[in-house]
N, CA, C and O atoms as a MOPAC input file, in Angstrom:
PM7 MOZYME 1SCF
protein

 N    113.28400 1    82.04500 1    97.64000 1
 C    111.96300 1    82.16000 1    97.04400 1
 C    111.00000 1    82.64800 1    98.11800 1
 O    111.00300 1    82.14900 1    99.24300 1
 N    110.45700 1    83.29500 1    97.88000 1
 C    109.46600 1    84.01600 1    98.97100 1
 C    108.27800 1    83.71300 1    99.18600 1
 O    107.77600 1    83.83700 1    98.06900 1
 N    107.34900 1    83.34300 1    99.98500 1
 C    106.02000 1    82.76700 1   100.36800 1
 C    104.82400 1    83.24600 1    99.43100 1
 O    103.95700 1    82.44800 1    99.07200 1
 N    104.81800 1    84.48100 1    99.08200 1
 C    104.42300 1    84.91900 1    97.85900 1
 C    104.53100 1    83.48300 1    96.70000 1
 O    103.97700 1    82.39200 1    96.56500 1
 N    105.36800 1    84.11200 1    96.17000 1
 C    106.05200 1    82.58000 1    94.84600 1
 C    105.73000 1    81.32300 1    94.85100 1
 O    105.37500 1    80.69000 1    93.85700 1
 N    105.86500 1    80.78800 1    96.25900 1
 C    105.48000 1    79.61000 1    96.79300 1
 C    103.87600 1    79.25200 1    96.83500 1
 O    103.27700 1    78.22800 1    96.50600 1
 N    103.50800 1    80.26500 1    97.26800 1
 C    101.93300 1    80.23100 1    97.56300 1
 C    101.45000 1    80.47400 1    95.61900 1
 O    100.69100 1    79.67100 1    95.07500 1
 N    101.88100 1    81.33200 1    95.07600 1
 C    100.97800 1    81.09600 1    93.78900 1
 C    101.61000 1    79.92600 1    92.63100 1
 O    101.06000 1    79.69800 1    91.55400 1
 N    102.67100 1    79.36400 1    93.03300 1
 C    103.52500 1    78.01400 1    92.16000 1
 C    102.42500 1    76.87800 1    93.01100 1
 O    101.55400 1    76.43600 1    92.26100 1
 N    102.39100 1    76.59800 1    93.80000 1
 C    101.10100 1    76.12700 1    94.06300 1
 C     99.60100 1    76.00300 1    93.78300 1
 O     98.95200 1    74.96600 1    93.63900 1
 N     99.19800 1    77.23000 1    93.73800 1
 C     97.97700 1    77.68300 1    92.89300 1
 C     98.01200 1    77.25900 1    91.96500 1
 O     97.12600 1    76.41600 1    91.82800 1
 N     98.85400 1    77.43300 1    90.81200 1
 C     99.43300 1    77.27400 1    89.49800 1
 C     99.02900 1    75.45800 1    89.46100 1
 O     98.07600 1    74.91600 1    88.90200 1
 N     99.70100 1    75.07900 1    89.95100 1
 C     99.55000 1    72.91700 1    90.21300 1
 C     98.21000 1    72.87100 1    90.49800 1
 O     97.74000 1    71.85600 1    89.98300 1
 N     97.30100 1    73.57000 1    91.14100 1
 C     96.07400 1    73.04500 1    91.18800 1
 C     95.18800 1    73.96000 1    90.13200 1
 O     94.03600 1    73.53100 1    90.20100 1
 N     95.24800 1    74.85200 1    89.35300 1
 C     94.85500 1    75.05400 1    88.22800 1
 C     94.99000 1    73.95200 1    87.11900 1
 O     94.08200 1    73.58000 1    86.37500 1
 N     96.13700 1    73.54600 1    87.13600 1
 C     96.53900 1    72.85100 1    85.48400 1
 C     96.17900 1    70.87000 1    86.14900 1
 O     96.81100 1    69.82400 1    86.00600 1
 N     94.97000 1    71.19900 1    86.80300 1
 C     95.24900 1    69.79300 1    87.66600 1
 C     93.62800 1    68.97700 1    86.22200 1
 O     93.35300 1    69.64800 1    85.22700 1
 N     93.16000 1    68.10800 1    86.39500 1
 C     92.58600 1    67.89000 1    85.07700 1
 C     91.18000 1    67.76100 1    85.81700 1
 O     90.35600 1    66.87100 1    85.60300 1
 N     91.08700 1    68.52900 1    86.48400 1
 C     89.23300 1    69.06200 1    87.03500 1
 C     88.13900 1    69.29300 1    85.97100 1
 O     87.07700 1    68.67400 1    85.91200 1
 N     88.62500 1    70.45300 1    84.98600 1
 C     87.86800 1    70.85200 1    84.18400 1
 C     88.11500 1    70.38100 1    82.55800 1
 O     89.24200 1    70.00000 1    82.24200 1
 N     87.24800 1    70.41200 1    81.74800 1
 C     87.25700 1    70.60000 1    80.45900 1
 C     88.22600 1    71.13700 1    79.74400 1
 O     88.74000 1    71.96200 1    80.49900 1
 N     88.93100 1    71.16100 1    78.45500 1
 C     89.97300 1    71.78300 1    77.92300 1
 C     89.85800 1    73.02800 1    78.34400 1
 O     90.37000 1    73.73100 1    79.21500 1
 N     88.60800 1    73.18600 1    77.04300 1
 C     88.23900 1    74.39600 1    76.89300 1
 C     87.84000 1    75.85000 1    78.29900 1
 O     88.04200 1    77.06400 1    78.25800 1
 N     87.23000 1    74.96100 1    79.38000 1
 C     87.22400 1    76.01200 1    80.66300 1
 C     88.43300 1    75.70100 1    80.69700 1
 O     88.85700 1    76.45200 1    79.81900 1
 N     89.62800 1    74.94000 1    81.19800 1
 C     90.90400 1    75.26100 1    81.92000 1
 C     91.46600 1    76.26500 1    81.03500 1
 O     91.69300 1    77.36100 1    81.54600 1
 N     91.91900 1    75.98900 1    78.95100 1
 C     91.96800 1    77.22500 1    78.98300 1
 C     91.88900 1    78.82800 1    78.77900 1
 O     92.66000 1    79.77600 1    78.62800 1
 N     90.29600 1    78.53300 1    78.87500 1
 C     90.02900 1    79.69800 1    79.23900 1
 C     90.66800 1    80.67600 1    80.45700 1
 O     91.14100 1    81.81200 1    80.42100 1
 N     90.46900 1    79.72700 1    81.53400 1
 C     91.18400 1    79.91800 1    83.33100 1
 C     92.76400 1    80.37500 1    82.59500 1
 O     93.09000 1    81.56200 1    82.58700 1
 N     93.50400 1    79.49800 1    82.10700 1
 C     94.79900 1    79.65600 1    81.67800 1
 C     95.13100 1    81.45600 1    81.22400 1
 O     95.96000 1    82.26500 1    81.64100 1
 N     94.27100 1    81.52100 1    80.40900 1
 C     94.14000 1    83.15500 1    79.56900 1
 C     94.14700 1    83.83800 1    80.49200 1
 O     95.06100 1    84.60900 1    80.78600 1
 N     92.94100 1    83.63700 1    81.21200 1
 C     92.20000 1    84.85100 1    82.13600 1
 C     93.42900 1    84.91400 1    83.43700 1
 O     93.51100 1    85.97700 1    84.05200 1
 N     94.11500 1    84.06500 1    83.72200 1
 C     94.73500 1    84.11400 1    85.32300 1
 C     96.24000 1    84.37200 1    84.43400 1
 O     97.21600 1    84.44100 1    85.18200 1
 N     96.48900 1    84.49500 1    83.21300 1
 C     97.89500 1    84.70800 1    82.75200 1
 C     97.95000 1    86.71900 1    82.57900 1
 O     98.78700 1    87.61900 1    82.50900 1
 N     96.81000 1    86.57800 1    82.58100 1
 C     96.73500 1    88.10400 1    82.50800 1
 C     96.42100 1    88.96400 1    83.63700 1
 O     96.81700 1    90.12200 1    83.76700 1
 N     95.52500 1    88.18100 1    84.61700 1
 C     94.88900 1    89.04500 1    85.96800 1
 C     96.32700 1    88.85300 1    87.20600 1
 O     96.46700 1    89.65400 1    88.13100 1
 N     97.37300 1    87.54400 1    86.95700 1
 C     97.91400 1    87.32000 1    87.66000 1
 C     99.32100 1    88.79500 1    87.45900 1
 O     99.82200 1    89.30700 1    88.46100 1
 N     99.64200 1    89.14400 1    86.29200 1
 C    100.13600 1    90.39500 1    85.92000 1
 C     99.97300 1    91.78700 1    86.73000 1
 O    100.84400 1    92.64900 1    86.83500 1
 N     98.95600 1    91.81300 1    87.15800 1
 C     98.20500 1    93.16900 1    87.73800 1
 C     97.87300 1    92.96500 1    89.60400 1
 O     97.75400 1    93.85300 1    90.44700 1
 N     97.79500 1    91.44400 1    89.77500 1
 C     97.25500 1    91.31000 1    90.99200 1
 C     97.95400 1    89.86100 1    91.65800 1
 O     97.57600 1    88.79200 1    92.13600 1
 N     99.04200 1    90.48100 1    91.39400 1
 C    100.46200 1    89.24400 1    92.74100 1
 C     99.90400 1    89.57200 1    93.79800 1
 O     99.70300 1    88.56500 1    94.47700 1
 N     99.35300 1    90.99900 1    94.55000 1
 C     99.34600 1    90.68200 1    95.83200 1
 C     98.17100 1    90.82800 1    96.46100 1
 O     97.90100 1    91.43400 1    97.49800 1
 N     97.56800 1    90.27100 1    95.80000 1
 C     96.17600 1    90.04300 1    96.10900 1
 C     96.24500 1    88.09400 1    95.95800 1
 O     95.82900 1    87.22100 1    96.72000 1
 N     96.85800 1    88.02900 1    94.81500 1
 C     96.36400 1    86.42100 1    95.28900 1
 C     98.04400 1    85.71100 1    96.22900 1
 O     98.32100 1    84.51100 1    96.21600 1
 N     98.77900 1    86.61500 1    96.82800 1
 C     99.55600 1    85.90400 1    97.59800 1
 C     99.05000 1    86.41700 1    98.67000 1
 O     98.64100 1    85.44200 1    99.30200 1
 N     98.76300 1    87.63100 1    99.43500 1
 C     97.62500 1    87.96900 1   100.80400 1
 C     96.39100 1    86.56700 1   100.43300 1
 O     96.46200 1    85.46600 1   100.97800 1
 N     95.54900 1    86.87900 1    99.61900 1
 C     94.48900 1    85.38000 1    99.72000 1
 C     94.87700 1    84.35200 1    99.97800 1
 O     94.25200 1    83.58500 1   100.71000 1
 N     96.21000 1    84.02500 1    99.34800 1
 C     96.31400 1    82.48900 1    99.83600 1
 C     97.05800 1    82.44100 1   101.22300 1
 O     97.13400 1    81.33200 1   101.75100 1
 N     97.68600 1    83.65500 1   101.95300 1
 C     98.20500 1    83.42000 1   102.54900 1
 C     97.05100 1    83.51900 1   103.90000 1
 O     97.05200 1    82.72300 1   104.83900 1
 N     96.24200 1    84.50200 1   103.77100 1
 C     95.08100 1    84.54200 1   104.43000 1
 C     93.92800 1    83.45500 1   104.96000 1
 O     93.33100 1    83.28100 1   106.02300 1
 N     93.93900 1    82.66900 1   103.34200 1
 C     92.90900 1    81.75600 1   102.98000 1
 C     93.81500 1    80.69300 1   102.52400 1
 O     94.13200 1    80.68600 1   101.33400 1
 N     94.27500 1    79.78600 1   103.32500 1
 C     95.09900 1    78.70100 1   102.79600 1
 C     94.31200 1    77.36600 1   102.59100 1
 O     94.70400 1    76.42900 1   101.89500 1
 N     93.13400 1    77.41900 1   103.30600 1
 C     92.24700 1    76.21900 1   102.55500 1
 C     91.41600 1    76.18000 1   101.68800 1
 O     90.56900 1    75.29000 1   101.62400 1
 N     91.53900 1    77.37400 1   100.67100 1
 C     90.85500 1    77.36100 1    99.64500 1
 C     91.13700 1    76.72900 1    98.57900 1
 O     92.21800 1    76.82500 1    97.99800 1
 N     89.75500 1    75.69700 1    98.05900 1
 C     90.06600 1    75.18100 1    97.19000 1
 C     90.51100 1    75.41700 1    96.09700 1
 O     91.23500 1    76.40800 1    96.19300 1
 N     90.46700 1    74.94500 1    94.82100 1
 C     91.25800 1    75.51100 1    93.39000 1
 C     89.86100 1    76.43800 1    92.94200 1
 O     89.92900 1    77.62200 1    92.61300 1
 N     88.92900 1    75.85000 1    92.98800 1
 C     87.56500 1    76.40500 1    92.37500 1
 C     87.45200 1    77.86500 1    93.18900 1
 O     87.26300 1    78.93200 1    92.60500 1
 N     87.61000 1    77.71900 1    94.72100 1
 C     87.03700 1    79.08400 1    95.16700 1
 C     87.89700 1    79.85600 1    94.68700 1
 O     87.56500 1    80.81400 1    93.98900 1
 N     89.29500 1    79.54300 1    95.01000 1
 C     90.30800 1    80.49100 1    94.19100 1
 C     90.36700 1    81.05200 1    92.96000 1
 O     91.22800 1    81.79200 1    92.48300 1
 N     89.51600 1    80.69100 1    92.56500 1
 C     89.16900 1    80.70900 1    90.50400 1
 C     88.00400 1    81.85700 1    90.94400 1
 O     88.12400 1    83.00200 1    90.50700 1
 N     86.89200 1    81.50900 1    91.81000 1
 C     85.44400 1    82.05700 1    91.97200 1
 C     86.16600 1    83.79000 1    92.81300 1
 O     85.62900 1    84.88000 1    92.61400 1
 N     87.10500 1    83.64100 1    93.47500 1
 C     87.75600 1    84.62200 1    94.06900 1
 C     88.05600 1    85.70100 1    93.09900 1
 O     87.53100 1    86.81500 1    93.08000 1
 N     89.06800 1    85.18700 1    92.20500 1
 C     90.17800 1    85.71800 1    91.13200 1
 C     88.48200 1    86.16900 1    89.83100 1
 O     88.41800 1    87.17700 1    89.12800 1
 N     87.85300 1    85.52900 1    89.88200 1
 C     86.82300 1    86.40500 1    89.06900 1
 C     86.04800 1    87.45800 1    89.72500 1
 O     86.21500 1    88.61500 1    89.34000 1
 N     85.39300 1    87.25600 1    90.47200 1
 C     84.77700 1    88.15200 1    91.04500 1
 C     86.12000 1    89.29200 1    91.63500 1
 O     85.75600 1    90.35600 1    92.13500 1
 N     86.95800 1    89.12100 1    91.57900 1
 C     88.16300 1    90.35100 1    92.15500 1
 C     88.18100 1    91.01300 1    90.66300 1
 O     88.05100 1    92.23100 1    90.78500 1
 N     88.26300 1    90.74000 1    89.70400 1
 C     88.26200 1    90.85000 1    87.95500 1
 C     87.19700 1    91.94900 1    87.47400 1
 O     87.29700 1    92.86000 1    86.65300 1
 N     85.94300 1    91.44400 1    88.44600 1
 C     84.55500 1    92.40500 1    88.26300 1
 C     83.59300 1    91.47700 1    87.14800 1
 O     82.70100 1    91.97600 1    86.46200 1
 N     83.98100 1    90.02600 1    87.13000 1
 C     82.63400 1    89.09300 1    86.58600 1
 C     81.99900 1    88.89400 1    87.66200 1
 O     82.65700 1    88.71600 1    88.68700 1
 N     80.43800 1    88.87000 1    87.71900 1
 C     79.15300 1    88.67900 1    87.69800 1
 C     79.02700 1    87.20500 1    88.00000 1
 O     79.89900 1    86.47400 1    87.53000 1
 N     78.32400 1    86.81400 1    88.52600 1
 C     77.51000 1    85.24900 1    88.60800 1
 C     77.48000 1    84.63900 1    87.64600 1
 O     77.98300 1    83.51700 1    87.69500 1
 N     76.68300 1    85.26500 1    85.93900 1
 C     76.46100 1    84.56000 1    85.14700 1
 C     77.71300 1    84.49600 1    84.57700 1
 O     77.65500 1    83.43200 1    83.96000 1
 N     79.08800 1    85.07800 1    84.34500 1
 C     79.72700 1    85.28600 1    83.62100 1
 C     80.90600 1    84.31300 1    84.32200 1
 O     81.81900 1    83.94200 1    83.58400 1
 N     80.90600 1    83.84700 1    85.88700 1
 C     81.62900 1    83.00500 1    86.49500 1
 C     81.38900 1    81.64700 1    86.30400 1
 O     82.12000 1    80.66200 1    86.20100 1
 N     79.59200 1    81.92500 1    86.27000 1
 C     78.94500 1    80.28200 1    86.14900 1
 C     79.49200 1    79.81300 1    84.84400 1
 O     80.16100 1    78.78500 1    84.74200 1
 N     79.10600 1    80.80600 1    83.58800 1
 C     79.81500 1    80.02500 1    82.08900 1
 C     81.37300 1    80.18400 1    81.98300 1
 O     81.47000 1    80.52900 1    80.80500 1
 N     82.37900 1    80.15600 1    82.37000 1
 C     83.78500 1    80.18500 1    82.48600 1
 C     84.04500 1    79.46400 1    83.11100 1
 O     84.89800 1    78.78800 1    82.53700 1
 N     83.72700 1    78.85000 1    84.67000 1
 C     83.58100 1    77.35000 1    84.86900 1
 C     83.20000 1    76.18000 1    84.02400 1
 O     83.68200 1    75.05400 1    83.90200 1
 N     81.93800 1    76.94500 1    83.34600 1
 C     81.08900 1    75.30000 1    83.27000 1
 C     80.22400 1    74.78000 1    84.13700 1
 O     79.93400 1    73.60200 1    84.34800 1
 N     79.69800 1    76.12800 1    84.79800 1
 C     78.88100 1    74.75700 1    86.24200 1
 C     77.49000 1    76.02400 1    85.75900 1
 O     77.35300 1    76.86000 1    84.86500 1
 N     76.61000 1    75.50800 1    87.02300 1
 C     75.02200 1    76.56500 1    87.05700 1
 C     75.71500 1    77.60600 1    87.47400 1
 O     76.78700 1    77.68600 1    88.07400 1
 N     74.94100 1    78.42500 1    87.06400 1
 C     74.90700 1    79.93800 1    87.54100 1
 C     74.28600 1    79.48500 1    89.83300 1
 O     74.63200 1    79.96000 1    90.91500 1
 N     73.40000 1    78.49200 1    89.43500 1
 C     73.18900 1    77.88600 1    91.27000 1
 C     74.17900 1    77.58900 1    92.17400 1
 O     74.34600 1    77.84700 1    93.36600 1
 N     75.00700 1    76.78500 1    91.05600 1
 C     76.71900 1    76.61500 1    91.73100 1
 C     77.34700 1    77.98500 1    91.85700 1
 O     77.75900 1    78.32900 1    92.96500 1
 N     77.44200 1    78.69700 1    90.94800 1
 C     78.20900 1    80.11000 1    91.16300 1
 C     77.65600 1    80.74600 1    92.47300 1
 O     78.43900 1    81.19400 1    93.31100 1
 N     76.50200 1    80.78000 1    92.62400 1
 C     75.89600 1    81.38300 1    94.05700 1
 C     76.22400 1    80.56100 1    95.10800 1
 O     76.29800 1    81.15400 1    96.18400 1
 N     76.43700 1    79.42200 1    95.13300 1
 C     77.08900 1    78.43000 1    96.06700 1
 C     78.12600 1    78.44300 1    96.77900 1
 O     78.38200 1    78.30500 1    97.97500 1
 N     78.94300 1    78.72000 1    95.40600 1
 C     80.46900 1    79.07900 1    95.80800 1
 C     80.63600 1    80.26200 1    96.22000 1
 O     81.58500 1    80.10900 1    96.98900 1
 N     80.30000 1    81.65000 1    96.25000 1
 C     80.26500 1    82.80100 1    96.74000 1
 C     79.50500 1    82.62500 1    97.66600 1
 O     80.34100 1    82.30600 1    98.51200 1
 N     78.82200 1    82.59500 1    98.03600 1
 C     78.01100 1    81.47000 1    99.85200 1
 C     78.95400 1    80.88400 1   101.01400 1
 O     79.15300 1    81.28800 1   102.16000 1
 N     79.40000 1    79.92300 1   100.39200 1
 C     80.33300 1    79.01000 1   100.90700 1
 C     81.97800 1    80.25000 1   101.33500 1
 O     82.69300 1    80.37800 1   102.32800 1
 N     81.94000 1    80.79900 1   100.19600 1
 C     83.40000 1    81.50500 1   100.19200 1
 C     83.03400 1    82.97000 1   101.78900 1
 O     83.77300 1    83.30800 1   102.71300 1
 N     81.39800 1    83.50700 1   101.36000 1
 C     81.21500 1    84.11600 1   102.61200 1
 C     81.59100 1    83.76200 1   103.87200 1
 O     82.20900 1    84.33900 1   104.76700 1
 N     81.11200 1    82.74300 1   103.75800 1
 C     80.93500 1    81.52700 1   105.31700 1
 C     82.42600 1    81.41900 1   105.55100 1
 O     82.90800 1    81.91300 1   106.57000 1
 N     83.25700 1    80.73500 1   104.57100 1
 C     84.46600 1    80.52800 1   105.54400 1
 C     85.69300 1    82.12400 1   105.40500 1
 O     86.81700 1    82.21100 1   105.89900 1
 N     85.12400 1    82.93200 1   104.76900 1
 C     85.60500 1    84.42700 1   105.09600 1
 C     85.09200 1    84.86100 1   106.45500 1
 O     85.57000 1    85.87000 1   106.97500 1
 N     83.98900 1    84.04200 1   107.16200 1
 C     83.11700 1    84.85400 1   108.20900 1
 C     83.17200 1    86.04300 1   108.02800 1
 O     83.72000 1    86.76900 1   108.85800 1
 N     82.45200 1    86.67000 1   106.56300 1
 C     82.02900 1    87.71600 1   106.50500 1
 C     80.38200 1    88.12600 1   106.91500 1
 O     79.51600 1    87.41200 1   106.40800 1
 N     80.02200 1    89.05000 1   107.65300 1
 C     78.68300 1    89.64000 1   108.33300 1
 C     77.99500 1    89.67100 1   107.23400 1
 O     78.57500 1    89.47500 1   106.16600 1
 N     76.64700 1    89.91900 1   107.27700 1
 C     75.68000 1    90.23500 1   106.43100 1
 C     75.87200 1    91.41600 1   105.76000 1
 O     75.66500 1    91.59700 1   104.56000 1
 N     76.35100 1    92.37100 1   106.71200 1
 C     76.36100 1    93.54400 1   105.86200 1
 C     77.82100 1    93.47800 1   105.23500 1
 O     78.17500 1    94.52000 1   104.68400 1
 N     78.72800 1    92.42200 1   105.23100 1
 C     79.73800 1    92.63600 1   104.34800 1
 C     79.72000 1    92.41800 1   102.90200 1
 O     79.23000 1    91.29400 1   102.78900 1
 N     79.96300 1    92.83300 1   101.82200 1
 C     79.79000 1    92.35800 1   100.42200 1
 C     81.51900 1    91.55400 1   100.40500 1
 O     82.55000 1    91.94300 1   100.95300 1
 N     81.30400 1    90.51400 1    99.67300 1
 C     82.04100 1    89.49900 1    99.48100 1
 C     83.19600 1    90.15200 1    97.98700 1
 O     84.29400 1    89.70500 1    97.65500 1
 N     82.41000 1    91.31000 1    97.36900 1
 C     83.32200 1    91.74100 1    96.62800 1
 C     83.77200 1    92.84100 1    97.13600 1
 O     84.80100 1    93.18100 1    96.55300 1
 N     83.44400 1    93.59800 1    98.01600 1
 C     84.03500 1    94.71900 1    98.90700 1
 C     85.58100 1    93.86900 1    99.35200 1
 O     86.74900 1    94.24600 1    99.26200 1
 N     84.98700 1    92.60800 1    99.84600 1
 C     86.14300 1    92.05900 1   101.13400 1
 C     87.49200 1    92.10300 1    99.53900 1
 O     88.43900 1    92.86400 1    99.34400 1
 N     86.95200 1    90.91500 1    98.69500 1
 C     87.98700 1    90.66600 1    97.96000 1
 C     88.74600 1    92.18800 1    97.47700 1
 O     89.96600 1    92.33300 1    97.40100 1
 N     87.93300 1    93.04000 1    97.24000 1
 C     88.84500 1    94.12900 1    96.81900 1
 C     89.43300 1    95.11500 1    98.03800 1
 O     89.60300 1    96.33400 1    98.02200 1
 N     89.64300 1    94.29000 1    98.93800 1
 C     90.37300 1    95.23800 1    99.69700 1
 C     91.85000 1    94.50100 1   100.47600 1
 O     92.48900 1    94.71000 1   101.50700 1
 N     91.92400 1    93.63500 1    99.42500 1
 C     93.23400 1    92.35600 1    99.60100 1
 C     94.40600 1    92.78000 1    98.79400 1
 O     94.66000 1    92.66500 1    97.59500 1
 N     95.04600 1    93.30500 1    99.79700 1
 C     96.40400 1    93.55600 1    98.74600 1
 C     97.69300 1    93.03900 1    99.55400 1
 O     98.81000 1    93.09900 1    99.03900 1

């Protein structure tokens, strides 16, 4: 089994973990059964890159890599649109990405 596999069978356990609401998990369920189809190596480089990311940033990652927006991350969670800016904040910071880096530039250049 390859570190790839390993790293997103993992992911997978902290998705289906009982954090959220039915209805957001599955939503998450839909959305990552389909984005995970198109983009294995983007979320096995992320996790292998980013191994202390939580389940949420990994979710806030995997959307914004998708091309949702703040408001469209904040209601698919369930949290503020304040939290959505939080978590893309936070996700800058421990990317130590520069000011002039865009946080969706970085994610789309993970393969």
């Amino acid at each position: 089994m390859s570190s790839n596999a390993v790293v997103t069978i993992w992911h997978i356990c902290i998705i289906f973990g009982p954090m959220f609401e039915s209805n957001t998990e599955e939503k998450w369920i839909s959305f990552y059964t389909e984005f995970s189809k198109i983009n294995r190596e983007f979320i096995g480089e992320l996790s292998k890159k980013h191994r202390s990311l939580t389940s949420t940033q990994f979710k806030v990652c995997a959307y914004i890599r998708a091309g949702y927006g703040t408001d469209e991350i904040a209601k698919n969670l369930n949290i503020t649109r304040r939290s959505a800016e939080a978590h893309s904040f936070r996700l800058r910071k421990k990317f130590r990405l520069d000011h002039a880096q865009s946080l969706v530039t970085y994610l789309n250049i993970i393969d």
